[in-house]
C-alpha positions in Angstrom: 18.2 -15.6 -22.6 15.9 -12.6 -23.8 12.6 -14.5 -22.9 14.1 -15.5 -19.3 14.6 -11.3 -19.0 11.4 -10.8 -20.4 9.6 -13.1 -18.3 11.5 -12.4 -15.1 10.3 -8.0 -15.8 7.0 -9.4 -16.2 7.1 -11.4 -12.9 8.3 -8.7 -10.9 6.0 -6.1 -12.7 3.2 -8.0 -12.0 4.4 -8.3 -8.2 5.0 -4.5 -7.6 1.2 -4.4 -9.2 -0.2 -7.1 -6.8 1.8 -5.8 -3.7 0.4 -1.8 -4.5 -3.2 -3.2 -4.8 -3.3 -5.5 -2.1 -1.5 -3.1 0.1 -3.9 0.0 -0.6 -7.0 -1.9 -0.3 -6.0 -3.9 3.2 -4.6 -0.7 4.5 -8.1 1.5 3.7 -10.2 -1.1 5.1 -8.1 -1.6 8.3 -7.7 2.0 8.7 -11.4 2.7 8.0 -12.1 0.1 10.6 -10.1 1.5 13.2 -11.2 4.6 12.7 -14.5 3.9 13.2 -14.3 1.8 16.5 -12.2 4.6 17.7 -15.2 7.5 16.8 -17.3 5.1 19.1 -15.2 5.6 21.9 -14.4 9.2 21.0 -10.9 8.5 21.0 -10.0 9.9 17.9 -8.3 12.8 18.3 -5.6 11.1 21.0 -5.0 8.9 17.9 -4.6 11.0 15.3 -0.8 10.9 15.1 -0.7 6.9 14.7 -3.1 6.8 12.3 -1.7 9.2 9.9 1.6 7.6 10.3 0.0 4.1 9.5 -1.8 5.7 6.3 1.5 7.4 5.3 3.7 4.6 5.4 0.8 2.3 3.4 -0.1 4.4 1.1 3.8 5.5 0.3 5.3 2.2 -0.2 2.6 1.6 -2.7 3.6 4.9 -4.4 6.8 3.3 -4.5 5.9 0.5 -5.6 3.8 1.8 -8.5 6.9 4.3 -9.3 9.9 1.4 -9.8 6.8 -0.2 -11.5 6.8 2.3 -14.1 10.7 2.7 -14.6 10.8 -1.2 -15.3 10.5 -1.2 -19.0 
C-alpha cells in the first residue's frame, strides 16, 4: 500500500510540474504573439486590459500549481 501512495504523489507531482511548464511556456508565446500583431495595428493600448487578465490567470494557476506542488511531500 505504501508504494501505490508513493507512486500515485509522484504521478500527481510530476503532473502539477508538467501542467506549470507547459502552461507558462504556451501562455508567453501566445501572449508574445498577440502582442506583437496587435503593436502592428497599433491596437495595443485598447487591449491592454484583456491581455493582462489573460497573463494573470496563466501565470497564477501555474503559481498554484507549483505551490500544492511543494506542500505534496
Amino acid at each position: 500500500m505504501i508504494t501505490s501512495k508513493t507512486k500515485l504523489k509522484k504521478a500527481i507531482r510530476f503532473a502539477l510540474l508538467f501542467f506549470a511548464i507547459f502552461i507558462g511556456i504556451s501562455s508567453t508565446v501566445s501572449l508574445s504573439i498577440v502582442t506583437l500583431l496587435l503593436v502592428r495595428d497599433d491596437q495595443l493600448q485598447t487591449q491592454y486590459p484583456a491581455i493582462i487578465i489573460l497573463a494573470l490567470f496563466s501565470f497564477t494557476s501555474c503559481g498554484i500549481s507549483l505551490f500544492i506542488r511543494s506542500k505534496i511531500h
